[in-house]
C-alpha positions in Angstrom: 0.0 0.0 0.0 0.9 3.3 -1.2 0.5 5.8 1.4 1.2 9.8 0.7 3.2 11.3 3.3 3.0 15.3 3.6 6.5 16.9 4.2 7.4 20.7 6.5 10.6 21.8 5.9 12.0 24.2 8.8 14.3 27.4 8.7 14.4 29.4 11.2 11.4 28.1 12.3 9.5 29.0 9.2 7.7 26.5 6.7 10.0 26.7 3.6 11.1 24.7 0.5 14.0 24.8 -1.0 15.1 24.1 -4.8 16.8 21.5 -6.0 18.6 21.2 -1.9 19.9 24.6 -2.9 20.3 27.2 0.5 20.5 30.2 -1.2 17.2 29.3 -3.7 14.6 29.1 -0.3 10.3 29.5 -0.9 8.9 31.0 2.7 5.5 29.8 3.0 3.2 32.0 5.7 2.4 28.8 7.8 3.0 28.1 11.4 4.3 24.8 11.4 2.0 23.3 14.3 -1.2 25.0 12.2 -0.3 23.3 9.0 0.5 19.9 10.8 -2.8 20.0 12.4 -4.5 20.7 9.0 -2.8 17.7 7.0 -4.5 15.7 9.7 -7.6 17.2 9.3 -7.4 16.3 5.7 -6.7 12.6 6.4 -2.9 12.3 7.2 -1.8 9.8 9.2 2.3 10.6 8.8 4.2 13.7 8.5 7.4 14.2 7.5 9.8 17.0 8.9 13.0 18.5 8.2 15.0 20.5 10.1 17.0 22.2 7.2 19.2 24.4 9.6 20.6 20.8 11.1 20.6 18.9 7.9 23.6 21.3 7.7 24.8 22.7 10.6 24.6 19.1 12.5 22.8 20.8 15.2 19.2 20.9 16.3 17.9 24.1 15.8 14.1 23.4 15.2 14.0 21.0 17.9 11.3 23.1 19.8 8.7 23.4 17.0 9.7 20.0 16.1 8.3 18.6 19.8 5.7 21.5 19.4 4.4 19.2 15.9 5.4 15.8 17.3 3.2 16.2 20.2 -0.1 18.6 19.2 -0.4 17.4 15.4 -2.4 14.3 16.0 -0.2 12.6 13.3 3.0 10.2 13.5 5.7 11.8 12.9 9.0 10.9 11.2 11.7 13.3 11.0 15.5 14.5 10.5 18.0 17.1 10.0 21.1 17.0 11.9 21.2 13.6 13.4 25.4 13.2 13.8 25.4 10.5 16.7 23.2 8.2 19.0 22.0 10.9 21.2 20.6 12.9 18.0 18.6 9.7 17.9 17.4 9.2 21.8 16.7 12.9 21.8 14.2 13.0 19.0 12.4 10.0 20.1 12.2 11.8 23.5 10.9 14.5 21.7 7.7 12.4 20.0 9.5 11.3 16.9 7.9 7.8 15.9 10.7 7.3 13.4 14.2 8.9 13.2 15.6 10.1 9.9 19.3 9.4 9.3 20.8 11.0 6.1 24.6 12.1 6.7 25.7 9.8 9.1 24.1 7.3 7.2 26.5 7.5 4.5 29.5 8.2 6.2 29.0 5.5 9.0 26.9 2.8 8.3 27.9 0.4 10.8 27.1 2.9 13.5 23.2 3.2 11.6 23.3 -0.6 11.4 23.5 -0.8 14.8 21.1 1.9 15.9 19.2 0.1 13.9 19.8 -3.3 16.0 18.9 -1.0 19.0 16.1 0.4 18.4 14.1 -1.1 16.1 13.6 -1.5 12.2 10.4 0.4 12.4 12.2 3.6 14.4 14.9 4.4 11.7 14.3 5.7 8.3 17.7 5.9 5.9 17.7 8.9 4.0 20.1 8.3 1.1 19.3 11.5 -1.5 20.9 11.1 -4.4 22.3 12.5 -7.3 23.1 11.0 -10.9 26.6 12.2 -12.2 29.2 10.4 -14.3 27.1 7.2 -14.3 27.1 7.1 -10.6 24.1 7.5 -8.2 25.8 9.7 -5.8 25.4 10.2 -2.4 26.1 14.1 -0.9 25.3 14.8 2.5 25.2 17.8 4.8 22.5 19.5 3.6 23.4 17.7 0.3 26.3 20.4 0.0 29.5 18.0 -0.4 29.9 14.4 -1.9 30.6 11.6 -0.5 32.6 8.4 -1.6 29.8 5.4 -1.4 27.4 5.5 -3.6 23.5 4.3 -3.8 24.1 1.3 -5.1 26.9 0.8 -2.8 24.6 1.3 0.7 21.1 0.4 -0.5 21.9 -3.5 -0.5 24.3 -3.4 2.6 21.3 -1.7 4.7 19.1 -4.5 3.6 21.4 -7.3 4.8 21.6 -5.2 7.9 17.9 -5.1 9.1 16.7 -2.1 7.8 12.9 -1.8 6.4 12.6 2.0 5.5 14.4 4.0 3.0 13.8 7.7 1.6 15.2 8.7 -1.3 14.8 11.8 -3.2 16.2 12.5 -6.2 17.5 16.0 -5.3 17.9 17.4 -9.0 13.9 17.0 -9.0 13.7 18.4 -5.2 11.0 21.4 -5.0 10.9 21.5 -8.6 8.1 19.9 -9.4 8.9 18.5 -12.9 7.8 15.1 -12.2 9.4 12.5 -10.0 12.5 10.0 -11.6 10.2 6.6 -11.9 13.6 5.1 -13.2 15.2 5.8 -9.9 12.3 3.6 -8.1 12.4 1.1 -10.3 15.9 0.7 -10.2 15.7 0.7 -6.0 13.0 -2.1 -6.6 15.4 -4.2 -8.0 18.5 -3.4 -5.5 16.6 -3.9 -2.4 12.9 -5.4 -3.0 12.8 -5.9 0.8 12.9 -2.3 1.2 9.8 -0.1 2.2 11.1 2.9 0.1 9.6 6.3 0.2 9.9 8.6 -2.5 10.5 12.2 -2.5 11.2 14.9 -5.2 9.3 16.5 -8.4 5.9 15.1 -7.6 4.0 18.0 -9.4 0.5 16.0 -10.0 -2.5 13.6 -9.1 -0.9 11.4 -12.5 2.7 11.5 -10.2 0.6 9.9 -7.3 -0.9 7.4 -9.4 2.5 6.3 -11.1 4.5 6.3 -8.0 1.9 3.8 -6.3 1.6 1.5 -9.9 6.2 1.6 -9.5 4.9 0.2 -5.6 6.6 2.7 -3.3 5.8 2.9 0.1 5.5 6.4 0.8 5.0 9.3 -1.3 6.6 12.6 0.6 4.5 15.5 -0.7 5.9 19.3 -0.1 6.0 22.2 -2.5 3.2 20.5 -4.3 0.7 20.8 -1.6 2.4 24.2 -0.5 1.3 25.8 -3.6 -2.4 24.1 -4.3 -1.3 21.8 -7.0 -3.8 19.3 -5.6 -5.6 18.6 -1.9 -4.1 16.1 0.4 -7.3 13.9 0.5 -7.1 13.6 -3.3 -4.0 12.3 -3.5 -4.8 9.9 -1.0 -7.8 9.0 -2.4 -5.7 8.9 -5.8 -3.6 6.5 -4.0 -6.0 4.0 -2.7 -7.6 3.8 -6.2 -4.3 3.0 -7.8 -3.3 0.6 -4.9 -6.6 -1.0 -5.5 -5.9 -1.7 -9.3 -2.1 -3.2 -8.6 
């Protein structure tokens, strides 16, 4: 089952997106984050997803606050990330309300340390965030706020992280990220081959109700819907309802 997955990107405690992962190219939206959480589960949510984009590069939490604020007035489960460096990034976002804990940098540059958080706390508590980038025949991995590359690459992790235990993986394409062109089907595919035991969510371009529908036919877990529901492209209870249709037909 295909199940969309709203996203709130934070800066400075604002609701933004940004394009293509790119700091300096930042949409401010005039949301409170706690308002908007609560109105994606008035509209049928059941997950949200939240980034703390001042962490995802600083390595610090700087959200944390309106991330509890969410995690523990929105009604919804929440998974979320941005900054996670260590194991106490981990405890102190569960201690916050967090249902499941999104690990991007430190996934890529220490997987044995994931693989045993992993061990620790449960499958169903850690998500793997490995956002990608396709350059010189490569699916590359950069991390810190996707500002620098790093030396493993998607292929490289994806199948290691499903030996290890993992269940849920994240992957964005980041040259569709906030641009809403369309999200990279091939990419999905591709995953669905390297790791078929992997619940993977995608993330990045999703610009329609067809997107929805395709991205539940490829047999992704979770569709992570930002700039597209930002800007009134469509309602969140039609792409859910777009959803259960196409899971319906598989």
């Amino acid at each position: 089952m295909t199940l969309p997955i709203p996203a709130i990107d934070l800066r400075d405690g604002k609701v933004v997106r940004l394009f293509k992962g790119d700091y300096a190219q930042q949409t401010t939206f005039a949301f409170e984050p706690e308002a908007l959480a609560a109105r994606y589960a008035d509209e049928g949510a059941t997950w949200l997803h939240v980034v703390d984009l001042d962490g995802a590069r600083s390595g610090q939490f700087e959200n944390l606050s309106t991330l509890a604020g969410i995690a523990s007035s929105s009604r919804l489960r929440v998974q979320a990330g941005g900054g996670i460096r260590d194991e106490e990034g981990v405890r102190r976002l569960l201690d916050a309300g967090v249902q499941r804990v999104v690990v991007g940098s430190v996934a890529i540059r220490d997987p044995e340390a994931v693989a045993a958080w992993i061990g620790r706390y449960g499958a169903e508590r850690i998500v793997l965030a490995l956002d990608t980038r396709f350059r010189d025949g490569l699916w590359k991995l950069p991390s810190a706020g996707w500002t620098a590359d790093e030396v493993h690459t998607l292929d490289d992790l994806v199948p290691w992280y499903e030996a290890a235990g993992a269940r849920h993986l994240l992957c964005t394409d980041i040259d569709r990220d906030g641009t809403m062109s369309g999200p990279n089907l091939a990419l999905y595919r591709h995953l669905a081959v390297l790791a078929p035991g992997l619940d993977v969510q995608a993330s990045g371009g999703v610009k329609s109700l067809n997107d929805v529908t395709d991205l539940a036919v490829q047999g992704v877990a979770g569709i992570i819907l930002g700039r597209s529901l930002l800007e009134g492209a469509f309602a969140l209870p039609e792409a859910i309802a777009t959803a259960e249709k196409a899971n319906a037909t598989c």
